[in-house]
C-alpha positions as CSV (number, residue, x, y, z in Angstrom):
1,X,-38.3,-16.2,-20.3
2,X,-41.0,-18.4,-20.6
3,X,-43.7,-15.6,-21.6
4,X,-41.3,-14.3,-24.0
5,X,-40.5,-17.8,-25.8
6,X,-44.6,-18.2,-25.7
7,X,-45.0,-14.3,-27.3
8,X,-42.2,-15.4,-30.0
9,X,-44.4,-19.0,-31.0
10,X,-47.9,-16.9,-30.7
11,X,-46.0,-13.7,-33.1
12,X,-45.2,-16.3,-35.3
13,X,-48.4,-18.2,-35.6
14,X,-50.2,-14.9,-36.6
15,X,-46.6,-14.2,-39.1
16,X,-47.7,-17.4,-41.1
17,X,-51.5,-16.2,-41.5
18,X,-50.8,-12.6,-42.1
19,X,-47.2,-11.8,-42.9
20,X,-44.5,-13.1,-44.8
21,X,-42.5,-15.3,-42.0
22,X,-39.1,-14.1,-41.9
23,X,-36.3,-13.2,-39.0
24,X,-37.2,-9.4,-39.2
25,X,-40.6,-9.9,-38.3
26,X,-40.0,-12.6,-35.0
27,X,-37.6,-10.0,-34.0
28,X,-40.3,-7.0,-34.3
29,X,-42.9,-8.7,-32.5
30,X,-40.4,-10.5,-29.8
31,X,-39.5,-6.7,-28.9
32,X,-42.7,-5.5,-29.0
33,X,-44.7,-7.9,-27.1
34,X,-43.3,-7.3,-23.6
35,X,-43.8,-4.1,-24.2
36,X,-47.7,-4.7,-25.0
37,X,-47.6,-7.0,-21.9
38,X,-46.7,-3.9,-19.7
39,X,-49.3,-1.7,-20.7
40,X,-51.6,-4.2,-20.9
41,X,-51.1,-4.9,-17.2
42,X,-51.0,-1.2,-16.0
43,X,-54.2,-0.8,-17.5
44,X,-55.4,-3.3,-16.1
45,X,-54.3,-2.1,-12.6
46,X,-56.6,1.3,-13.2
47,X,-59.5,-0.4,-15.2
48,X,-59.9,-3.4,-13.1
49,X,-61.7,-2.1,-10.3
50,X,-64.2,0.5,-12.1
51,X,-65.3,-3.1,-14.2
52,X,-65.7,-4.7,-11.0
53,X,-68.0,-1.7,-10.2
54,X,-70.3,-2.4,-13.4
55,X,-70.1,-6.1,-12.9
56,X,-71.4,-6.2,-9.3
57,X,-73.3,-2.9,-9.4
58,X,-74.9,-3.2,-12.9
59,X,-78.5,-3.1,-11.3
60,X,-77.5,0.1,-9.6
61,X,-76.8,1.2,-13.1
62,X,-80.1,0.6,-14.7
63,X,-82.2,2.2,-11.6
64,X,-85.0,4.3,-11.8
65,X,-85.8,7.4,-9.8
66,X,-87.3,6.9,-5.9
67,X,-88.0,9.6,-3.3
68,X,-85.9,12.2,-2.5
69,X,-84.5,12.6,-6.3
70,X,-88.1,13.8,-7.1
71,X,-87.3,17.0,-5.1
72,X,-84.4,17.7,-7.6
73,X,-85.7,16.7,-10.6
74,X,-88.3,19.4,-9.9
75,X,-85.6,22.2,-8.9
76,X,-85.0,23.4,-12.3
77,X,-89.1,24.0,-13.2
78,X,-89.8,25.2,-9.8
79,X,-86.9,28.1,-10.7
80,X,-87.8,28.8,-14.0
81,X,-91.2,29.1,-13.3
82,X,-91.3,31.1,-9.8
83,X,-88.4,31.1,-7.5
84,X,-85.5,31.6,-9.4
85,X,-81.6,30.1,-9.4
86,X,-80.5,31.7,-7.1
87,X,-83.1,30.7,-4.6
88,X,-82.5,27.1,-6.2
89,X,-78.9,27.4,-5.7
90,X,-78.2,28.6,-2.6
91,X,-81.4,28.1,-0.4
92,X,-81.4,25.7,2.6
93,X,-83.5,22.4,1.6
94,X,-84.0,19.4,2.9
95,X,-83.0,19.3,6.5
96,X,-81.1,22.4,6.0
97,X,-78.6,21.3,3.5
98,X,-76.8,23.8,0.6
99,X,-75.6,21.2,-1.9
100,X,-74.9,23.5,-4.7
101,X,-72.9,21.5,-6.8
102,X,-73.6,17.4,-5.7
103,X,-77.2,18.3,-6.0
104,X,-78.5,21.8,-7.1
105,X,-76.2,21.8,-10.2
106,X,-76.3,18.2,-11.1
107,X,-80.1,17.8,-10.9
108,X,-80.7,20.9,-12.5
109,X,-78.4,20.5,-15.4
110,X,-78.8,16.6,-15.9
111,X,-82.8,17.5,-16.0
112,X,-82.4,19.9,-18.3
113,X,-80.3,17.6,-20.7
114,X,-82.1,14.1,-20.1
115,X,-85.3,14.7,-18.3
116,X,-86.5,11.5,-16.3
117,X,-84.3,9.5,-17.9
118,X,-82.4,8.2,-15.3
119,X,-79.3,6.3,-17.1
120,X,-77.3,9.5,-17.6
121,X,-77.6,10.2,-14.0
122,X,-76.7,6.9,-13.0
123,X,-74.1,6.8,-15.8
124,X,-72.4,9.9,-14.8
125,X,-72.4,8.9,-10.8
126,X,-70.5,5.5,-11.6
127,X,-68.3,7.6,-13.5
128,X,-67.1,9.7,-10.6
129,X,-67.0,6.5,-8.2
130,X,-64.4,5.1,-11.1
131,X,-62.1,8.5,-10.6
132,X,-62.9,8.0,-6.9
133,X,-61.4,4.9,-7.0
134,X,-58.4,5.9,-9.4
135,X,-57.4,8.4,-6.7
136,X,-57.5,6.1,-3.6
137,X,-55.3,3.8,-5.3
138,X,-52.9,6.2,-6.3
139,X,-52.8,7.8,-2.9
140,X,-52.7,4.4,-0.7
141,X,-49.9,3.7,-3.6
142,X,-48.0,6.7,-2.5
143,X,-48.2,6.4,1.0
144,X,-47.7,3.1,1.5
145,X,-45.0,2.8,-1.0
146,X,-46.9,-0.1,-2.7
147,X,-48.7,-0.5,-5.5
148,X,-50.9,-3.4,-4.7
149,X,-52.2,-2.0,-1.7
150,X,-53.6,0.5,-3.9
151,X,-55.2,-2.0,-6.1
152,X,-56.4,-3.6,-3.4
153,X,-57.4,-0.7,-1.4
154,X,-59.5,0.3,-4.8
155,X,-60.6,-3.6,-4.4
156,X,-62.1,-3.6,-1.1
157,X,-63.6,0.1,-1.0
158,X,-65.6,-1.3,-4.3
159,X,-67.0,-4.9,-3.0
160,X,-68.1,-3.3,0.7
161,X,-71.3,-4.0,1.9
162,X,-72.7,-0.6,2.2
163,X,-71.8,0.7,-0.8
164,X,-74.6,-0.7,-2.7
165,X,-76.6,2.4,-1.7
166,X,-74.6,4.7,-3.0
167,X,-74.3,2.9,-6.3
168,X,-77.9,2.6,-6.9
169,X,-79.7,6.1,-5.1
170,X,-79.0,9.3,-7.6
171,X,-80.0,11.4,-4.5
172,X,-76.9,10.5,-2.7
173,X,-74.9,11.3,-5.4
174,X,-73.0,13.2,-2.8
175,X,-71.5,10.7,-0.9
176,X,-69.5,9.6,-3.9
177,X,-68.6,13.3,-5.1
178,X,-67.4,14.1,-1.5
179,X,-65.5,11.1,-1.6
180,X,-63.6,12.1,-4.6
181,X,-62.7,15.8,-3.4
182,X,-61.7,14.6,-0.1
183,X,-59.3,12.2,-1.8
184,X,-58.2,14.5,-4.2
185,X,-57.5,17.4,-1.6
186,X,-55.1,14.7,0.4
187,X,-53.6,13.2,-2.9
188,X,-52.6,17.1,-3.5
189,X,-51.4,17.2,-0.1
190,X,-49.0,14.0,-0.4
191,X,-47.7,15.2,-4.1
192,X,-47.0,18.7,-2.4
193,X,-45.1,17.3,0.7
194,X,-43.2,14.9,-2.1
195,X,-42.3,17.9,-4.6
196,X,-42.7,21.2,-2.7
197,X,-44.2,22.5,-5.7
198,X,-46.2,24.8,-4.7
199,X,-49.4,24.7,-7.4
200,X,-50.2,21.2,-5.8
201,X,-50.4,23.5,-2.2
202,X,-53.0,26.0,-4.4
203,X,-54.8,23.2,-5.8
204,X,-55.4,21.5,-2.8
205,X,-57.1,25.0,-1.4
206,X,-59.2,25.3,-4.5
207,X,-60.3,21.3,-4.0
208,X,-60.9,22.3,0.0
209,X,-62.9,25.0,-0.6
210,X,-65.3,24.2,-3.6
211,X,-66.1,20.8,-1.5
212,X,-68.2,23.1,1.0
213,X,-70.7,23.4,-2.0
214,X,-70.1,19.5,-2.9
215,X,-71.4,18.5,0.9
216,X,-70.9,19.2,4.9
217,X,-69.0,16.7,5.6
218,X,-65.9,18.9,4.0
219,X,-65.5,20.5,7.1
220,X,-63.6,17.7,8.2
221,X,-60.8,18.1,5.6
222,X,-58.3,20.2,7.5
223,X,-58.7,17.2,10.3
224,X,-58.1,14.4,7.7
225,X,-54.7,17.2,6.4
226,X,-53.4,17.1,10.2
227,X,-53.8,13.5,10.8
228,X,-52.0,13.1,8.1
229,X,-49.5,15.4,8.6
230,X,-48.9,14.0,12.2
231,X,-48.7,10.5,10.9
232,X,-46.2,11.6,8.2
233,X,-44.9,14.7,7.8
234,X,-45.6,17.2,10.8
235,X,-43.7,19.9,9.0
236,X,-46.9,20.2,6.9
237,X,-48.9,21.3,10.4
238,X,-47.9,25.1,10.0
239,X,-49.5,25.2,6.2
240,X,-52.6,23.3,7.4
241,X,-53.9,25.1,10.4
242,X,-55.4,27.9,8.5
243,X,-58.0,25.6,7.2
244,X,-59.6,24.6,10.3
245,X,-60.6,28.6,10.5
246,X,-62.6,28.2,6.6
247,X,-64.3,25.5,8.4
248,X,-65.3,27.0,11.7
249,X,-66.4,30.3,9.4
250,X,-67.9,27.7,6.8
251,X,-70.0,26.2,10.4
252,X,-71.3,29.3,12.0
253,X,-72.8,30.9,8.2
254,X,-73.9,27.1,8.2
255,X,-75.5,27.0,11.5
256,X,-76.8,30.7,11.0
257,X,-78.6,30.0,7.5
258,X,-80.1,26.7,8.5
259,X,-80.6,26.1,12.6
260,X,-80.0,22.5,13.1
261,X,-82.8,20.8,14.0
262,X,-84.5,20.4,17.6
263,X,-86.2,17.6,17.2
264,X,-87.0,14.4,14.5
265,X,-84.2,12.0,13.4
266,X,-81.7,14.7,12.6
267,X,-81.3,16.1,16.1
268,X,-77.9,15.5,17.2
269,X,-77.3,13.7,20.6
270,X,-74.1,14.1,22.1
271,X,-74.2,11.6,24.4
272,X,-72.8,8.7,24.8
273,X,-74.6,7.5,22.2
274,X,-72.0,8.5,20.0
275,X,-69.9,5.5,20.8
276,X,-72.8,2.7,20.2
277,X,-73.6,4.7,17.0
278,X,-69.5,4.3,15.8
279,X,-69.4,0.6,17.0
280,X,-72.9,0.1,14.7
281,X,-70.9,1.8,11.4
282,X,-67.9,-0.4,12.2
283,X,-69.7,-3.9,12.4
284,X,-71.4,-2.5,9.2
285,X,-68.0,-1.7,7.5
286,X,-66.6,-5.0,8.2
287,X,-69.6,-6.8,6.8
288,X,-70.9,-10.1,8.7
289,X,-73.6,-8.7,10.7
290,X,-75.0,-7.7,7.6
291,X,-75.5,-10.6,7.0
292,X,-78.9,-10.9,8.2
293,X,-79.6,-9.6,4.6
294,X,-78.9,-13.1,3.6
295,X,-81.6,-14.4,5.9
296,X,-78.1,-15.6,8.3
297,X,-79.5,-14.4,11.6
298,X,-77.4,-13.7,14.7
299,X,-75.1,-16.8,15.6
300,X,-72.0,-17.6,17.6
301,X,-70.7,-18.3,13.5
302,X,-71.6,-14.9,12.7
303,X,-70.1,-13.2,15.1
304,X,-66.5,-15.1,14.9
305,X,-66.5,-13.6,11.1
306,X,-66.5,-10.0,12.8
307,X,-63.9,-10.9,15.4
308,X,-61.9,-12.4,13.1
309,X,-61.8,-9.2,10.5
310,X,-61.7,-7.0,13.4
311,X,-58.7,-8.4,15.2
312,X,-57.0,-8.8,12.1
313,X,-57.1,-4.9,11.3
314,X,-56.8,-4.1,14.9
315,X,-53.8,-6.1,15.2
316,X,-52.1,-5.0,11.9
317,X,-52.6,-1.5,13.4
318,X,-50.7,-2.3,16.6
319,X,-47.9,-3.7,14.4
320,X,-47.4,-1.0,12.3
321,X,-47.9,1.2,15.1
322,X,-45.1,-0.3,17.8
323,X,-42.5,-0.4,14.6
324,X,-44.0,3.5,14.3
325,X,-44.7,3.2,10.8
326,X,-47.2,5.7,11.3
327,X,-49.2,5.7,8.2
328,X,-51.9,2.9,8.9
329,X,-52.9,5.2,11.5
330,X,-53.9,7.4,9.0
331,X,-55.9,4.9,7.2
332,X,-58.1,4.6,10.7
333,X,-58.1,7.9,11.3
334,X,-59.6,8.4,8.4
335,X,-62.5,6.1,9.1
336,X,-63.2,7.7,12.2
337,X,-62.6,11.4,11.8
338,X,-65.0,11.3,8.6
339,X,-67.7,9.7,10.7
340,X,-67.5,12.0,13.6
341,X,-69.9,14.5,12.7
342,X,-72.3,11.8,11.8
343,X,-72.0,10.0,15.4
344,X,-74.7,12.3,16.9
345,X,-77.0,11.3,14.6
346,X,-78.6,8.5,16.8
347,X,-82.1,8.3,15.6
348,X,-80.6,8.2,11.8
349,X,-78.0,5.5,11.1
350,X,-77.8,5.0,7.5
351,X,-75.4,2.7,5.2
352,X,-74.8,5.3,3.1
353,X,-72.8,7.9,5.4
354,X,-70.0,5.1,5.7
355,X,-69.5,5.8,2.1
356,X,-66.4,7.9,2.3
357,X,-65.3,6.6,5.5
358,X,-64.5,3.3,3.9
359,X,-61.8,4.8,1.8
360,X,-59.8,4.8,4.7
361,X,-61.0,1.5,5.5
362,X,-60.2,0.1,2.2
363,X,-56.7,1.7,2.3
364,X,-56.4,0.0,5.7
365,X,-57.2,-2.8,4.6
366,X,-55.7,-2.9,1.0
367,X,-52.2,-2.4,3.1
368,X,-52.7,-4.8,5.6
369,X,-53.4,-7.7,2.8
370,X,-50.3,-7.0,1.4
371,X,-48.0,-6.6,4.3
372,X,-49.8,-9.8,5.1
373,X,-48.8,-11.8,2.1
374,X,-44.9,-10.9,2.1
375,X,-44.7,-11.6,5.8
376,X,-44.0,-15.1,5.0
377,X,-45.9,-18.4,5.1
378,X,-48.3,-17.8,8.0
379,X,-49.0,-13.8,7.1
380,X,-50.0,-15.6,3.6
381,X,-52.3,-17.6,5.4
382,X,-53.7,-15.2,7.4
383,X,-54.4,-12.6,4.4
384,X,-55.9,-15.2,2.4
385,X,-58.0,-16.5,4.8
386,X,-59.3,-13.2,5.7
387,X,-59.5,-11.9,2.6
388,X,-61.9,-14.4,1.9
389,X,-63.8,-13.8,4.7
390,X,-64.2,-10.0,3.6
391,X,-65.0,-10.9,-0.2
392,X,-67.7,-13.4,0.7
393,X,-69.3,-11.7,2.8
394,X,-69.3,-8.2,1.4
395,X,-70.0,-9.0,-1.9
396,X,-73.4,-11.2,-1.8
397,X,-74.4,-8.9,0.4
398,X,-73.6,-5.2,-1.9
399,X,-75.1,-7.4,-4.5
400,X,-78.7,-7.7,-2.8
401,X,-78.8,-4.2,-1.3
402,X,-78.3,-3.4,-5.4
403,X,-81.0,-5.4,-6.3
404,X,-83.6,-4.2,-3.6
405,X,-82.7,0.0,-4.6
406,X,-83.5,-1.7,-8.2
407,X,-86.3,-3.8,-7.4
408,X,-88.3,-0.6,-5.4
409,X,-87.1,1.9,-8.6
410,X,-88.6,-0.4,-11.1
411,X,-91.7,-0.6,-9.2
412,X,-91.8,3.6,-8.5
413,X,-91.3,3.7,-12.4
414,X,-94.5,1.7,-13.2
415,X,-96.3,3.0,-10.6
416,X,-95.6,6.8,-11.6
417,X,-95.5,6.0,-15.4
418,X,-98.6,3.8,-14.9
419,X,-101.0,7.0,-13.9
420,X,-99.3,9.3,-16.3
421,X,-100.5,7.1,-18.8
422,X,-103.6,6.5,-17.6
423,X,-103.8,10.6,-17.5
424,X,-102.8,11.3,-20.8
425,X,-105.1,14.2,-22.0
426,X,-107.0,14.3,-18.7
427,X,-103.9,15.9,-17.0
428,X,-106.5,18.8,-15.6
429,X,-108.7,16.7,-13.7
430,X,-107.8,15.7,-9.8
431,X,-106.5,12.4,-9.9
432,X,-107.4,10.0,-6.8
433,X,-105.0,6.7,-6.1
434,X,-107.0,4.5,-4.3
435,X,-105.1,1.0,-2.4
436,X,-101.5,2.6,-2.5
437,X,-99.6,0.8,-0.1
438,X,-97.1,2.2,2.5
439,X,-94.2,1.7,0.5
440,X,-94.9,3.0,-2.8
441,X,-96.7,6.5,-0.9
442,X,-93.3,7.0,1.1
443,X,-91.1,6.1,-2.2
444,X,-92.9,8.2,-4.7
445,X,-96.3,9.9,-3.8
446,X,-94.5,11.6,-0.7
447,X,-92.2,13.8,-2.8
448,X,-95.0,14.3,-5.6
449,X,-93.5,13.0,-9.0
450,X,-96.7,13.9,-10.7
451,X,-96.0,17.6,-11.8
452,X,-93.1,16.3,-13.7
453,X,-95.3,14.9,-16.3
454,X,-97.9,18.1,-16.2
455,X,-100.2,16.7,-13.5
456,X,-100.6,18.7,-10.6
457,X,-104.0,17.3,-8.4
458,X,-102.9,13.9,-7.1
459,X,-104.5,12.6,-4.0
460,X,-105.4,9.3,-2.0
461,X,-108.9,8.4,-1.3
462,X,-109.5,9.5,2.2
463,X,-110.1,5.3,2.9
464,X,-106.6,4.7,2.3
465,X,-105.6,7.4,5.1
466,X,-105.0,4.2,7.9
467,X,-103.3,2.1,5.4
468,X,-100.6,4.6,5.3
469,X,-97.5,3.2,7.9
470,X,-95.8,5.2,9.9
471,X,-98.8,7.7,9.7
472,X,-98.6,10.0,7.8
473,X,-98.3,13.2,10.2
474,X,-101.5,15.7,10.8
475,X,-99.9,18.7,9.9
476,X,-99.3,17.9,5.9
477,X,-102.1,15.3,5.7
478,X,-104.4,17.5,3.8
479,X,-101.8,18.0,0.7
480,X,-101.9,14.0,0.1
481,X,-105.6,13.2,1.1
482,X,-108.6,14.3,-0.7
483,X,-111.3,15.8,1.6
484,X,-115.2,15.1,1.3
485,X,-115.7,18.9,0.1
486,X,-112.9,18.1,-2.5
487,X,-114.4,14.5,-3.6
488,X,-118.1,16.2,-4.1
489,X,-116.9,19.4,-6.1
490,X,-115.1,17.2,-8.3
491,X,-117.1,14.4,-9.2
492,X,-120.1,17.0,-9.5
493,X,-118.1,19.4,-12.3
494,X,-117.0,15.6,-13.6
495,X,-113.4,16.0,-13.4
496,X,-112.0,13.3,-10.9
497,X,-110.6,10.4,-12.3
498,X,-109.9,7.3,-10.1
499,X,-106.8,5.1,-10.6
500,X,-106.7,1.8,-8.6
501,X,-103.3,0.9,-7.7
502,X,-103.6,-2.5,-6.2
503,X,-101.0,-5.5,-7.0
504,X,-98.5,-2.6,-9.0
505,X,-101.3,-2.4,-11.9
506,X,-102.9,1.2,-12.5
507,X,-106.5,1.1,-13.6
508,X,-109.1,3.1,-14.6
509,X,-112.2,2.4,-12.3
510,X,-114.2,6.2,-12.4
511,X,-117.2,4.3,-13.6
512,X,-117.7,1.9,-10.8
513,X,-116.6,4.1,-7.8
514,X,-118.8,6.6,-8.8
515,X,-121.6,3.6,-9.0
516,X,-120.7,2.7,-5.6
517,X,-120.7,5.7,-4.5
């Protein structure tokens, strides 16, 4: 009543500036404006958390290019010019991996249209978190029966700690696309199971199968189909078993095409190490030993923030669980079925694979906010309080990691454009950095930027070889260190140029290295 009496004074307020004020039109607008209201709020509900995204990620947004994305943006000349799109498309790279679509086809087409412009890139990946995030609030919505556990599950899944990695890296670009065909495959699996229509069954096969070329990790989605059939609707079982034999086949041509590794930080220990590697991605997902980003160092404080959270999603799980409401144990099945593969990985723990685990995590916690607030005065309490907790750790801290993946891509962007420049019309000659430090060779020089702009001899001054941390192994040393024999022949045919890189500035100093030397 009250925000219809205030509508009908604000309708009329405008009436007297605009229109003639008359019955007819306070009756118009005092019908219309609930109405308006509505809308306005439902949009709000799908809009809200993709603006949160842009508020607390805008650095993210606005990031240049860093290591591994120099690998892709060079796919597209590297095809044209030698090896083809097939070879591009479907040949094991980087540690064995056949990304067609997340990164074959985006860096290849995005290249094409934008070149090293990064904002499209970075445009385009926000764009698919925001559908990622439309979906698991629909889908916590429809399996929890509650629309605000959506929101908040869309909520929490945006402000977590490690997702500031995702939102700022183009190379991991994958992470967020795998999120959203995951989610969508489920969603297609609930809206089946609700309708028995059988075009959401197909598209959910369709969603499961063109994931394999999104990432992996998609093996897992016939696991993440069963636990949710168990939890709630086993009748589903008998249409979801065939899936589990796409991804065994999927597996073995996997395994086949690319070995997995036998050694370096992708060999896969399965050990016991498994479990220290899962507790390490849960205190990460929950957020206060991350805190040491902050400059809050290990306390007795510190830890009482993780036992709080932890208990009170542990113990909403046992609640649910003894009244058998089965579905929160989907939420942390989620978490841990999507991680499982990544457990063996113990000499490569990396924020960025908890990505699309915490999607179940949010929906976890998104429901367990909201069972807490209408379980009465003290499950208010609680919900707030931990809430809090969650929000004020989680967000400072996805709000520096942002800012660091910004801070190192602004300073790759002057560092690359700073030689091209310096280059420009001597792109023939063999270009030698001298005083790169370890971070900028490891971040750019490492996956050679340089033939994206035309120059294709870039080398470090062999002086520079011990400044290089970790070193820089003996078997590829000679493609990022000039030799003697290459130094001589140069500066005798008088085409080296010498760029010093010290302090982030590029400069020209040919004249007095060759004086000195």
């Amino acid at each position: 009543m009250f925000i219809s009496l205030a509508g009908v004074a604000v309708v009329t307020f405008l009436g007297v500036q605009v229109f003639p004020v008359n019955a007819t039109t306070v009756a118009f607008a005092y019908l219309l404006l609930p109405q308006f209201l509505h809308r306005t709020r439902k949009a709000a509900y799908w809009i809200a958390p993709s603006l949160l995204t842009v508020v607390l990620y805008w650095p993210g947004l606005m990031a240049w290019f860093q290591k591994d994305d120099f690998v892709w943006l060079k796919l597209l000349d590297i095809a044209r010019k030698s090896q083809g799109f097939r070879w591009a498309l479907f040949t094991p790279l980087a540690q064995g991996t056949i990304r067609t679509l997340s990164e074959r086809v985006f860096f290849m087409s995005f290249s094409a249209l934008f070149g090293v412009n990064a904002l499209p890139y970075r445009c385009w990946a926000l764009l698919t978190f925001a559908a990622s995030l439309v979906v698991v609030s629909s889908l916590c919505a429809r399996l929890t029966g509650s629309r605000a556990a959506g929101f908040w599950a869309a909520i929490l899944w945006t402000v977590n700690s490690s997702m500031g990695v995702a939102l700022s890296w183009t190379a991991i670009y994958y992470e967020i696309l795998c999120s959203l065909f995951l989610l969508g495959g489920i969603w297609l699996l609930v809206r089946y199971a609700e309708s028995g229509q059988r075009r959401f069954y197909l598209a959910q096969w369709i969603t499961f199968v063109i994931g394999f070329g999104v990432l992996e990790l998609n093996v897992v989605y016939p696991a993440l189909a069963a636990a949710y059939a168990l939890c709630c609707n086993r009748r589903l079982l008998a249409k979801i078993w065939p899936m589990f034999l796409v991804s065994a086949a999927y597996t073995l041509i996997h395994t086949v095409a690319a070995p997995l590794p036998a050694g370096g930080p992708y060999k896969l220990h399965w050990d016991t190490s498994v479990l220290s590697t899962l507790w390490t991605y849960w205190k990460w997902a929950l957020g206060p030993n991350r805190l040491i980003y902050l400059r809050i160092y290990p306390s007795p404080y510190r830890s009482l923030l993780t036992i709080l959270l932890m208990s009170g999603l542990l113990g909403f799980l046992l609640c649910k669980m003894l009244r058998r409401e089965w579905v929160t144990a989907f939420f942390a099945a989620w978490f841990v079925i999507v991680l499982a593969p990544l457990l063996p990985l113990r000499d490569h723990i990396d924020p960025s694979y908890l990505t699309i685990p915490l999607a179940g995590f949010a929906m976890w916690g998104g429901w367990a906010v909201v069972s807490g607030w209408n379980a009465g005065r003290l499950g208010r309490i609680a919900a707030v309080f931990l809430l809090g907790i969650y929000l004020a750790v989680s967000i400072p801290i996805a709000r520096v990691t942002t800012l660091s993946f910004y801070d190192g891509s602004q300073a790759v962007r002057s560092f690359v454009l700073g030689i091209v420049a310096r280059t420009r019309g001597q792109e023939s000659k063999l270009v030698l950095l001298r005083n790169v430090d370890s971070e900028m060779f490891w971040s750019a020089v490492y996956d050679r930027p340089f033939p994206l702009f035309g120059i294709n001899e870039v080398y470090l001054l062999p002086d520079d070889q011990q400044k290089i941390v970790p070193e820089v192994p003996a078997s590829i040393r000679s493609q990022f260190f000039a030799d003697s024999g290459m130094l001589r022949a140069a500066f005798e045919q008088q085409r080296a140029i010498v760029l010093d890189t010290a302090g982030g500035h590029v400069r020209d100093v040919t004249a007095s290295y060759v004086r000195s030397h």
